[in-house]
PDB file as gemmi writes it, atoms N, CA and C in Angstrom:
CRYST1    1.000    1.000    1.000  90.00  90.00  90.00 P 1                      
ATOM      1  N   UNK A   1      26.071 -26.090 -54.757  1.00  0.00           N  
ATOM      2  CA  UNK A   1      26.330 -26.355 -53.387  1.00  0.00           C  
ATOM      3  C   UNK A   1      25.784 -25.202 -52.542  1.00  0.00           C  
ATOM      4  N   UNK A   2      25.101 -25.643 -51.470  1.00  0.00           N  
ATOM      5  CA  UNK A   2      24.963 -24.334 -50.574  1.00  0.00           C  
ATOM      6  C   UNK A   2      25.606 -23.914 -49.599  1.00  0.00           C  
ATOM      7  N   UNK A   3      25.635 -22.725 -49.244  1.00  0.00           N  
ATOM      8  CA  UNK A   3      26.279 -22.198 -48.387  1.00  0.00           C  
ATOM      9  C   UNK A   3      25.630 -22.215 -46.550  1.00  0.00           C  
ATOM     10  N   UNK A   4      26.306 -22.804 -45.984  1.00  0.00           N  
ATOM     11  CA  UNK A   4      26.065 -22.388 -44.528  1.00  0.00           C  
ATOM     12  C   UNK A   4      26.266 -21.179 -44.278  1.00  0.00           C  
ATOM     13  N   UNK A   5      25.015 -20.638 -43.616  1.00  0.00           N  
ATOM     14  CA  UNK A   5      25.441 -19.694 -42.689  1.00  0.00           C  
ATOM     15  C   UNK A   5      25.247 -19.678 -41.365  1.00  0.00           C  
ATOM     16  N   UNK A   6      26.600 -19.031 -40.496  1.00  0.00           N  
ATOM     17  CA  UNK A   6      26.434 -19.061 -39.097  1.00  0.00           C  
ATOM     18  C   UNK A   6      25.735 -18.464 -38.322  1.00  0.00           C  
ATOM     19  N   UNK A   7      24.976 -18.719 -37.437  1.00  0.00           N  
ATOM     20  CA  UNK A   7      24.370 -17.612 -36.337  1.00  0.00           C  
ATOM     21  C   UNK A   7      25.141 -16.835 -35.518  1.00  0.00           C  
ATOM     22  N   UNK A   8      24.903 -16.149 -35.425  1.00  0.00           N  
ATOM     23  CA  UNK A   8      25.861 -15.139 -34.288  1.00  0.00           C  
ATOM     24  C   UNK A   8      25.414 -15.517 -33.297  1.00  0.00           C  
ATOM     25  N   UNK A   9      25.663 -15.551 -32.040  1.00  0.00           N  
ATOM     26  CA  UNK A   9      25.835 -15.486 -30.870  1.00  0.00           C  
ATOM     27  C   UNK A   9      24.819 -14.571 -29.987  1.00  0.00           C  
ATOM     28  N   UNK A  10      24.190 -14.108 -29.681  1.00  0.00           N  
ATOM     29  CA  UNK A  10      23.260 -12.667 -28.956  1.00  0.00           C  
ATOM     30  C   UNK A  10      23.208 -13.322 -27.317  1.00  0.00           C  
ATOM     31  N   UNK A  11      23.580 -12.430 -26.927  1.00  0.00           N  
ATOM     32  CA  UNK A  11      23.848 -12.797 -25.187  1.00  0.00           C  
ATOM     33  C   UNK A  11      22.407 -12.582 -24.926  1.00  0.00           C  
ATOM     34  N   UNK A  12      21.790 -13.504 -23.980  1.00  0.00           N  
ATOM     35  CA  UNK A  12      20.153 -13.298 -23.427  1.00  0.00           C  
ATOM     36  C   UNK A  12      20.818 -12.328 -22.349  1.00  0.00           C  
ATOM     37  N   UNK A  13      19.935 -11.607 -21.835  1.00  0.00           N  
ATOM     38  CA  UNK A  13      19.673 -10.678 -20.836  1.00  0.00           C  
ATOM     39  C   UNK A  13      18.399 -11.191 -19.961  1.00  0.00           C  
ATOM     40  N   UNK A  14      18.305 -11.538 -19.176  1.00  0.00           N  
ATOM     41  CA  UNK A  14      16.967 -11.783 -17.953  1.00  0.00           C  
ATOM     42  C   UNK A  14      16.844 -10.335 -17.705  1.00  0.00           C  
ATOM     43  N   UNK A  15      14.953 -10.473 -18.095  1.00  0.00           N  
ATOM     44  CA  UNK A  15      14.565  -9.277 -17.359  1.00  0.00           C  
ATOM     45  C   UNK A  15      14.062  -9.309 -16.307  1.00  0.00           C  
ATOM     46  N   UNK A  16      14.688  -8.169 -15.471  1.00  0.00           N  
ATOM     47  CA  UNK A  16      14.163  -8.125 -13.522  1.00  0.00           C  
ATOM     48  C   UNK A  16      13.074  -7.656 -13.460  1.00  0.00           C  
ATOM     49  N   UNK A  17      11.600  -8.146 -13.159  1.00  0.00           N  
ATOM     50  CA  UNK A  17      10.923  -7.545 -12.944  1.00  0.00           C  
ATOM     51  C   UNK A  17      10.754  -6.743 -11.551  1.00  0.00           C  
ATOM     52  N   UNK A  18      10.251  -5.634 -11.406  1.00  0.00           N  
ATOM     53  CA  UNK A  18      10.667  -5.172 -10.074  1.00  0.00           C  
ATOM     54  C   UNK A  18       8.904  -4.405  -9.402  1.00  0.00           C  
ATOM     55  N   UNK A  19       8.479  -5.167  -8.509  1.00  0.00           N  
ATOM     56  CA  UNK A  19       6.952  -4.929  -7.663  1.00  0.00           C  
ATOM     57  C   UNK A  19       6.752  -3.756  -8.012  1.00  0.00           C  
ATOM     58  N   UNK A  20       5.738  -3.000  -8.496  1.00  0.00           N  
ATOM     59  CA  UNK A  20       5.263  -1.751  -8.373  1.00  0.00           C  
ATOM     60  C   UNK A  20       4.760  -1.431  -6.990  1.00  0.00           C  
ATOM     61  N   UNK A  21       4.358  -2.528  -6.298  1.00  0.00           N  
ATOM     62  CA  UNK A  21       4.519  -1.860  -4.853  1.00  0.00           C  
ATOM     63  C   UNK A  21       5.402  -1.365  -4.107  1.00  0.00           C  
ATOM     64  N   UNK A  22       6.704  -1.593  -4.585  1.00  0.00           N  
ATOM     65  CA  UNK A  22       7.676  -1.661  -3.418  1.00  0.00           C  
ATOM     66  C   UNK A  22       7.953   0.301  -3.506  1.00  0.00           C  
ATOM     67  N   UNK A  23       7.786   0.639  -4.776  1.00  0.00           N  
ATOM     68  CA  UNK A  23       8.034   2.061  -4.391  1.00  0.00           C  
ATOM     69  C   UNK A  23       6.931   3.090  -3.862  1.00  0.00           C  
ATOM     70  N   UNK A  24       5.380   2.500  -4.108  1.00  0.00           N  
ATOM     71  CA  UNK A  24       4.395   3.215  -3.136  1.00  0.00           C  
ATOM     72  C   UNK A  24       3.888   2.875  -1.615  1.00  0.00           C  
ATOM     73  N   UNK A  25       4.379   1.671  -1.247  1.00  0.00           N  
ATOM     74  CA  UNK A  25       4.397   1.193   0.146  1.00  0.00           C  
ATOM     75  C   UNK A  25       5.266   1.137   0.816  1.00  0.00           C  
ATOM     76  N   UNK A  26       4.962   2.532   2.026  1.00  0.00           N  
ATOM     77  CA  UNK A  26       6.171   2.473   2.624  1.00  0.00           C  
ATOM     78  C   UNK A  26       5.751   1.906   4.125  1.00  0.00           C  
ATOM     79  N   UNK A  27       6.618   2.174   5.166  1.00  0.00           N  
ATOM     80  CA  UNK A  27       6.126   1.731   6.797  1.00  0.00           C  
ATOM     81  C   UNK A  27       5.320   2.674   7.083  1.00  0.00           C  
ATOM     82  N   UNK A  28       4.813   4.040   7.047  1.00  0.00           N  
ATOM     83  CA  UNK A  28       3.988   4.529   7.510  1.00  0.00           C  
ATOM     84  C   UNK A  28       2.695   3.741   6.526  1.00  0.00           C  
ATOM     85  N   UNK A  29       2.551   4.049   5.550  1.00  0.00           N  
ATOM     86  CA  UNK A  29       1.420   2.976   5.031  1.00  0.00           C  
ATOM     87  C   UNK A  29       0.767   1.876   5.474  1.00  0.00           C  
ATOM     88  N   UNK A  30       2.090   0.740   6.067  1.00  0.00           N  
ATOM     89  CA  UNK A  30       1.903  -0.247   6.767  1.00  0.00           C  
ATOM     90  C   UNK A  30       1.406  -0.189   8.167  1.00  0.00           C  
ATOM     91  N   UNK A  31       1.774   0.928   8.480  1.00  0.00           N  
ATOM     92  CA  UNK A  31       1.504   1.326   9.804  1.00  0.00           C  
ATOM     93  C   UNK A  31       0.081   1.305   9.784  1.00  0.00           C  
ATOM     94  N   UNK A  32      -0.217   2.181   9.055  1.00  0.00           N  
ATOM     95  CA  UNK A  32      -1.737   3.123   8.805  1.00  0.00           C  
ATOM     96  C   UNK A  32      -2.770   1.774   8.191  1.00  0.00           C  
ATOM     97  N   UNK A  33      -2.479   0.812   7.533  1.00  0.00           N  
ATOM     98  CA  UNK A  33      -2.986  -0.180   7.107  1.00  0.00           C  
ATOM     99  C   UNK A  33      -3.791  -1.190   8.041  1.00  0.00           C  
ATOM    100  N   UNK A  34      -2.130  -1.499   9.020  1.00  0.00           N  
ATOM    101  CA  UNK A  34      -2.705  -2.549   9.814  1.00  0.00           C  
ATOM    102  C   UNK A  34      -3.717  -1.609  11.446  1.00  0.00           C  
ATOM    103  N   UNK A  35      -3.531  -0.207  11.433  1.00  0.00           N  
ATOM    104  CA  UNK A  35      -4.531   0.221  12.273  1.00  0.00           C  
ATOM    105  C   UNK A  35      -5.802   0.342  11.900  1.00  0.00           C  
ATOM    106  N   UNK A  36      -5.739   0.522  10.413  1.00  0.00           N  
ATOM    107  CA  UNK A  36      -7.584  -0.024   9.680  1.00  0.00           C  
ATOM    108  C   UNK A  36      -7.544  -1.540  10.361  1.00  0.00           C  
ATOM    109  N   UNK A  37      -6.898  -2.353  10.270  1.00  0.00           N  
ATOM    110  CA  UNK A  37      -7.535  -3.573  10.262  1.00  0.00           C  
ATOM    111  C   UNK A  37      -7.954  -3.893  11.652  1.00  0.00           C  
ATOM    112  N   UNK A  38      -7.276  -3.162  12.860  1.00  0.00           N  
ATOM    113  CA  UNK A  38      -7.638  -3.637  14.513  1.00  0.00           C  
ATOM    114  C   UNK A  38      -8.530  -2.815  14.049  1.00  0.00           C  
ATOM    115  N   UNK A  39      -9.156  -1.281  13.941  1.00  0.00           N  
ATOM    116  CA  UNK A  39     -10.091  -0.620  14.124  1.00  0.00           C  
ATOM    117  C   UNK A  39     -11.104  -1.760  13.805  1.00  0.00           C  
ATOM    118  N   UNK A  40     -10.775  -2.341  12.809  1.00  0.00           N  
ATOM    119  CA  UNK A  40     -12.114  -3.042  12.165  1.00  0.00           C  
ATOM    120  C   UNK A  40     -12.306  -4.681  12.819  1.00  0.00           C  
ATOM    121  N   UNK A  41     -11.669  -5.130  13.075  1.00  0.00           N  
ATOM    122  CA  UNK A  41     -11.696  -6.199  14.240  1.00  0.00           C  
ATOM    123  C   UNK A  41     -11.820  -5.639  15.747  1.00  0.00           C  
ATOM    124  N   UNK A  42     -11.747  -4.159  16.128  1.00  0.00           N  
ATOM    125  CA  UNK A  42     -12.246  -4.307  17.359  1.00  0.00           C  
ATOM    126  C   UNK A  42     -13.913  -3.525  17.006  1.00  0.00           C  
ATOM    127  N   UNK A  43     -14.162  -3.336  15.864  1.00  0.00           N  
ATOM    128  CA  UNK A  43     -15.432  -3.434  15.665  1.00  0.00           C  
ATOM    129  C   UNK A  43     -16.341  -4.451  15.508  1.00  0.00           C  
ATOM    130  N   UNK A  44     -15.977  -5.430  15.130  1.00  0.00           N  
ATOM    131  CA  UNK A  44     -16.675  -6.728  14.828  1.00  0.00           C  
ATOM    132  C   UNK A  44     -16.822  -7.457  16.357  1.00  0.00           C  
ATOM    133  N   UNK A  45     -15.619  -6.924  16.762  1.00  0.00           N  
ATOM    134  CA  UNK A  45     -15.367  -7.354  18.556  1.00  0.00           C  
ATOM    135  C   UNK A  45     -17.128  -7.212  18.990  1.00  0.00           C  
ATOM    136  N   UNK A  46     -17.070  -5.565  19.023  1.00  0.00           N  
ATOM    137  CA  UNK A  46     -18.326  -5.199  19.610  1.00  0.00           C  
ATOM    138  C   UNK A  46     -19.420  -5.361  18.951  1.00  0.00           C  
ATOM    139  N   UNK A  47     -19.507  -5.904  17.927  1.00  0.00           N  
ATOM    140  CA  UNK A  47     -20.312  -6.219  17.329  1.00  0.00           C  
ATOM    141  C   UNK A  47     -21.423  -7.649  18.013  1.00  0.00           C  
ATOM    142  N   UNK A  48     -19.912  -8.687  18.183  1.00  0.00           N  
ATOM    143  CA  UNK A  48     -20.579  -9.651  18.631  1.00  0.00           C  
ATOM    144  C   UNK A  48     -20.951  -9.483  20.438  1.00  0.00           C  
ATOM    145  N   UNK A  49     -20.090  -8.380  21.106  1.00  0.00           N  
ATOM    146  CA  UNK A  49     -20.719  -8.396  22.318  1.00  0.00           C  
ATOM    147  C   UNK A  49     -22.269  -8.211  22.965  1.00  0.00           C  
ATOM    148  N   UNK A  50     -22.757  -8.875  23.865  1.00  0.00           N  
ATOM    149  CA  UNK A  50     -24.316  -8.646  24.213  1.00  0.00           C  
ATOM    150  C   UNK A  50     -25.606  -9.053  23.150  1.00  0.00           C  
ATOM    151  N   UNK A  51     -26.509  -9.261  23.437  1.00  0.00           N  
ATOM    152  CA  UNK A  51     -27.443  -9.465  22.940  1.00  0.00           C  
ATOM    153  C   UNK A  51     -27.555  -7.905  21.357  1.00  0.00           C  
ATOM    154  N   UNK A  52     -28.282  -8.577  20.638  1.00  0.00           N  
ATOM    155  CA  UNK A  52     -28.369  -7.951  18.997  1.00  0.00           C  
ATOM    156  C   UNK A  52     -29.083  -6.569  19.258  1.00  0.00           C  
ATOM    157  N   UNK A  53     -29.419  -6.079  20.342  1.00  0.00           N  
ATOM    158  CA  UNK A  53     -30.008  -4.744  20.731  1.00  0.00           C  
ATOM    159  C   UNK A  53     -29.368  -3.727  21.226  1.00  0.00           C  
ATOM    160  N   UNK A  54     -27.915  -4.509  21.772  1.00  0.00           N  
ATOM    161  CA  UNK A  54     -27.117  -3.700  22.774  1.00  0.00           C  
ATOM    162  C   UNK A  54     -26.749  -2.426  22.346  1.00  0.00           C  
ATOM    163  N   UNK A  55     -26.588  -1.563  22.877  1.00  0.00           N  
ATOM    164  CA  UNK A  55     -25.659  -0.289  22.380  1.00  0.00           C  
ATOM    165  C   UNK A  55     -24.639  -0.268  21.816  1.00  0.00           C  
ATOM    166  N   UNK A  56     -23.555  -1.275  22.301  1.00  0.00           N  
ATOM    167  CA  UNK A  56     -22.237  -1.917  21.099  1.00  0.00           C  
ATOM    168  C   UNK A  56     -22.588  -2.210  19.980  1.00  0.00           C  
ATOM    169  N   UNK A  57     -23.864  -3.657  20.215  1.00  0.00           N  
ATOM    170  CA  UNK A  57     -23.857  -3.639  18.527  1.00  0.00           C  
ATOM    171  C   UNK A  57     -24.767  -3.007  17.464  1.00  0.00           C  
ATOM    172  N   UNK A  58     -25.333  -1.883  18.359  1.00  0.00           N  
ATOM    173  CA  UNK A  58     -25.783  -1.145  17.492  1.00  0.00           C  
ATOM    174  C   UNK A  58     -25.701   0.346  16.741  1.00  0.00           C  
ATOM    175  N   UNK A  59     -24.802   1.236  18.009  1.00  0.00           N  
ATOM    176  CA  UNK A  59     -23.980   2.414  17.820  1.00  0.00           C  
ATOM    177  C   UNK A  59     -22.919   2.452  17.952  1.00  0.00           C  
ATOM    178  N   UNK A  60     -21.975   1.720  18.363  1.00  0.00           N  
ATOM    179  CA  UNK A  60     -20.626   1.629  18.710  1.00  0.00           C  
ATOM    180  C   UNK A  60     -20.074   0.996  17.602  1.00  0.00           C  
ATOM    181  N   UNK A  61     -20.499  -0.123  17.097  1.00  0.00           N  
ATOM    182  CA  UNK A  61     -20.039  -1.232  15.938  1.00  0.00           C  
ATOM    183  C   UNK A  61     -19.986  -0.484  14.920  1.00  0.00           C  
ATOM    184  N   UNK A  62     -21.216  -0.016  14.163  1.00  0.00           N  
ATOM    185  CA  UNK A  62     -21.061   0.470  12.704  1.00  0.00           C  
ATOM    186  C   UNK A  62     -20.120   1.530  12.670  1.00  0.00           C  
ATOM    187  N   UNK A  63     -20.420   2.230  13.776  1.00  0.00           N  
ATOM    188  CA  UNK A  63     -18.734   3.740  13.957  1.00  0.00           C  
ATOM    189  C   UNK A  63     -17.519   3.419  13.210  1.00  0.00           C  
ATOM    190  N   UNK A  64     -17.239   2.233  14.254  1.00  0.00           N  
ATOM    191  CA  UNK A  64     -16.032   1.583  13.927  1.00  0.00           C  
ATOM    192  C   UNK A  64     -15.287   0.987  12.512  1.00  0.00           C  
ATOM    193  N   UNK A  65     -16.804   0.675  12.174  1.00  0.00           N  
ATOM    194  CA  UNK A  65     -16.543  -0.464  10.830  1.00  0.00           C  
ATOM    195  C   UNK A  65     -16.170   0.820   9.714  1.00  0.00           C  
ATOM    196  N   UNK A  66     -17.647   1.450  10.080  1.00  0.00           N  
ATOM    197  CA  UNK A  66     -17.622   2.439   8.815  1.00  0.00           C  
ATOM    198  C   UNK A  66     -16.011   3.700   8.636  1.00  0.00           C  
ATOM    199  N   UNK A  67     -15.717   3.700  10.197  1.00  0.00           N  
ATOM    200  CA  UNK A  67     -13.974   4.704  10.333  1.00  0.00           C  
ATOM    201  C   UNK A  67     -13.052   3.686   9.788  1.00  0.00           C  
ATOM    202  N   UNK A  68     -12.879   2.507   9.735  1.00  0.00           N  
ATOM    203  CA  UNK A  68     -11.986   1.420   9.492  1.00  0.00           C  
ATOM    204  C   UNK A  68     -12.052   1.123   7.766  1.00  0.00           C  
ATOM    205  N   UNK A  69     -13.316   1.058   7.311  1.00  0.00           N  
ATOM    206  CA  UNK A  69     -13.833   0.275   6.128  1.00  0.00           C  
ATOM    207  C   UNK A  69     -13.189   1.758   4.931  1.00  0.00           C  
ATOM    208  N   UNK A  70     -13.753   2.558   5.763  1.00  0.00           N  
ATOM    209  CA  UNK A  70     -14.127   3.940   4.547  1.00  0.00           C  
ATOM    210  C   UNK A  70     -13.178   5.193   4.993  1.00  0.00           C  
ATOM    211  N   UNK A  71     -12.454   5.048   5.983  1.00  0.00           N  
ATOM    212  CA  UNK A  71     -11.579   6.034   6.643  1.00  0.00           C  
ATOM    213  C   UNK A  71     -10.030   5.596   6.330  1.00  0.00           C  
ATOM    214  N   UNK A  72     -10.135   4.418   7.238  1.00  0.00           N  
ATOM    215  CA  UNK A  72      -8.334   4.217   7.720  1.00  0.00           C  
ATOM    216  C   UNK A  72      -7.847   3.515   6.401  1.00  0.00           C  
ATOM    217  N   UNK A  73      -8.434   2.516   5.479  1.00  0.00           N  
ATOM    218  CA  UNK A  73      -7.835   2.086   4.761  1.00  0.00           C  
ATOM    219  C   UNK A  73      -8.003   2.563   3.560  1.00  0.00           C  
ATOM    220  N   UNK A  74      -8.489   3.038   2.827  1.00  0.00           N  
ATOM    221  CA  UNK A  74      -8.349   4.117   1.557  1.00  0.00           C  
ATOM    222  C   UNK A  74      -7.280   5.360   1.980  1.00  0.00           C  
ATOM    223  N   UNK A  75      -7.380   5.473   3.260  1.00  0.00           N  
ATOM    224  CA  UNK A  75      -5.940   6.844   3.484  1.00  0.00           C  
ATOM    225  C   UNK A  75      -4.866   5.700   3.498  1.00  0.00           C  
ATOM    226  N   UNK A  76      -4.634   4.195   4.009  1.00  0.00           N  
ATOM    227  CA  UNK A  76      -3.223   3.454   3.887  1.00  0.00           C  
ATOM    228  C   UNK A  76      -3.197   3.440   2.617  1.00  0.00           C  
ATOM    229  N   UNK A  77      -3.789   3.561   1.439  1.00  0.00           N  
ATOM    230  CA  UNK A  77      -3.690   3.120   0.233  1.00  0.00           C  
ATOM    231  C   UNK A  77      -3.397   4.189  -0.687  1.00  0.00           C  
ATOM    232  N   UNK A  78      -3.779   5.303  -0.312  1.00  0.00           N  
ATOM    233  CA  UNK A  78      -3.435   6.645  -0.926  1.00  0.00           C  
ATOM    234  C   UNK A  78      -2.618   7.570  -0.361  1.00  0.00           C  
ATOM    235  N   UNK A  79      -1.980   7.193   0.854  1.00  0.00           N  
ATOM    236  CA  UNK A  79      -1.372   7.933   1.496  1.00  0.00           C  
ATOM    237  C   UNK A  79       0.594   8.233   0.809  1.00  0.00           C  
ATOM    238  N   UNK A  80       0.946   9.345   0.571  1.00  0.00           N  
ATOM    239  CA  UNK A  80       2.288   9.519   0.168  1.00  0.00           C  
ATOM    240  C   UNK A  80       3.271  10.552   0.649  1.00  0.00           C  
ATOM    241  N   UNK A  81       4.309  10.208   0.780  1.00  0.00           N  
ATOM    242  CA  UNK A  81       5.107  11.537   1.733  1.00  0.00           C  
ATOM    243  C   UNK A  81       5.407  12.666   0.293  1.00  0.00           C  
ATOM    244  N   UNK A  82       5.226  13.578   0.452  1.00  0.00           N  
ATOM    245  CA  UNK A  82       5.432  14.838  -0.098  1.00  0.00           C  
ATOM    246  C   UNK A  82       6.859  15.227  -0.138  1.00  0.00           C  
ATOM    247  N   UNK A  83       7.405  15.514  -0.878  1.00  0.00           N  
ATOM    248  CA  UNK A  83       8.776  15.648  -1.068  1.00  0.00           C  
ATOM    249  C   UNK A  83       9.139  17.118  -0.549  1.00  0.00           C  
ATOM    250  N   UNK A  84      10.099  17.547  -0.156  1.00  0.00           N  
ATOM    251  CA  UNK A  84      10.238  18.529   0.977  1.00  0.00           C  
ATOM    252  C   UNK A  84      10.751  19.909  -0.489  1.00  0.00           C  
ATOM    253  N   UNK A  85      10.314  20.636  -0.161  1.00  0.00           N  
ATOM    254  CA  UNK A  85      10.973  21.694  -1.098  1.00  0.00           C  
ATOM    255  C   UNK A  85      11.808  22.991  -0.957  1.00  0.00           C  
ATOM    256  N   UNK A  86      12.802  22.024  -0.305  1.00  0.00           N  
ATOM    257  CA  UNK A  86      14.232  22.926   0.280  1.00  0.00           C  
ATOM    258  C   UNK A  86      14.934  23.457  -1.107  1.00  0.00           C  
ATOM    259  N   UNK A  87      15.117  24.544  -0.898  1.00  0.00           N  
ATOM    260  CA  UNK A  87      15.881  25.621  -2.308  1.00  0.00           C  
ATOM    261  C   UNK A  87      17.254  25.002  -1.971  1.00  0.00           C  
ATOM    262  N   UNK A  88      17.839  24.749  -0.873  1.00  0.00           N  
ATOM    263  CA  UNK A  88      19.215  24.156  -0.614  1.00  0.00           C  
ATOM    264  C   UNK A  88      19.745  22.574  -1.236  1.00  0.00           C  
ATOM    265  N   UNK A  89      18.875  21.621  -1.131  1.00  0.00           N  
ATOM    266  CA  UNK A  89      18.704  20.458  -1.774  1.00  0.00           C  
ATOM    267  C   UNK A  89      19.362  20.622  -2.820  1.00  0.00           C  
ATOM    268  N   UNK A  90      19.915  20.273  -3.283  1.00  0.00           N  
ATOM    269  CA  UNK A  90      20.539  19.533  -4.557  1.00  0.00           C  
ATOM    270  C   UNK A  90      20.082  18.406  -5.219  1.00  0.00           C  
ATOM    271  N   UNK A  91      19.046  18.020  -6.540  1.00  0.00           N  
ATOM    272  CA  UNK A  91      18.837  16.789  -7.025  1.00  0.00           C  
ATOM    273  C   UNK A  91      19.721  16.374  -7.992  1.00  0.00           C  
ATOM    274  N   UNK A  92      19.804  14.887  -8.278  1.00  0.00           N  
ATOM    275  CA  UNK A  92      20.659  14.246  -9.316  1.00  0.00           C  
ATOM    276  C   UNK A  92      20.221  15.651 -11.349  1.00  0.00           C  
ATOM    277  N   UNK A  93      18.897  16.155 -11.170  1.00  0.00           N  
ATOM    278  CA  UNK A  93      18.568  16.313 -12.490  1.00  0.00           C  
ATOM    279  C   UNK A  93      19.285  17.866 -12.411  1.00  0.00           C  
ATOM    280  N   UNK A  94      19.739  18.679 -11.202  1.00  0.00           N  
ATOM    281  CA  UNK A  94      20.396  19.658 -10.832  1.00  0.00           C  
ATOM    282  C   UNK A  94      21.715  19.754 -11.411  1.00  0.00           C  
ATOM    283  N   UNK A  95      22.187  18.479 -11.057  1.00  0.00           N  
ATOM    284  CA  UNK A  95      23.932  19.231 -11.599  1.00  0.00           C  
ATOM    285  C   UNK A  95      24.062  18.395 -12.927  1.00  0.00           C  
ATOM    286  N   UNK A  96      23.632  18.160 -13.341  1.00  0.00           N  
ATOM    287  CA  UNK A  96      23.455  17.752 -15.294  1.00  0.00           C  
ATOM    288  C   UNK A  96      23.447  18.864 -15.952  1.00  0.00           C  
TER     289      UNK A  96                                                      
END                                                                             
């Protein structure tokens, strides 16, 4: 005759996954993000103003694009607050 055996029981646990963005994007980021993006829409602005010779769209536009494209948004994307280094502070790894 054979023997049954029972399964135990094992409680599932759901795992939370949690955004890796949410701890490097903060509001100044957002801030700094969406001012790349007007810089760069009020470049395209001048881009399309006047005939294809104009001074907008030919020295004024690329300024813009290139401060917006290669300036403002690689600093929203790399940008991080520096943690302050007060001797007074107290951290959680301090009083352990």
């Amino acid at each position: 005759m054979a023997k049954t055996i029972k399964k135990k029981n094992i409680p599932k646990t759901k795992k939370t996954y949690v955004s890796p963005f949410s701890a490097y994007w903060t509001k100044t980021n957002y801030a700094i993000f969406f001012t790349g993006i007007a810089v760069i829409v009020i470049g395209f602005f001048f881009m399309s103003m006047g005939p294809w010779n104009s001074v907008s769209s030919l020295d004024i536009s690329p300024v813009l694009l290139i401060i917006g494209y290669l300036i403002i948004l690689p600093i929203s994307i790399l940008y991080t607050k520096k943690e302050s280094t007060d001797p007074t502070k107290v951290t959680d790894t301090q009083v352990k």
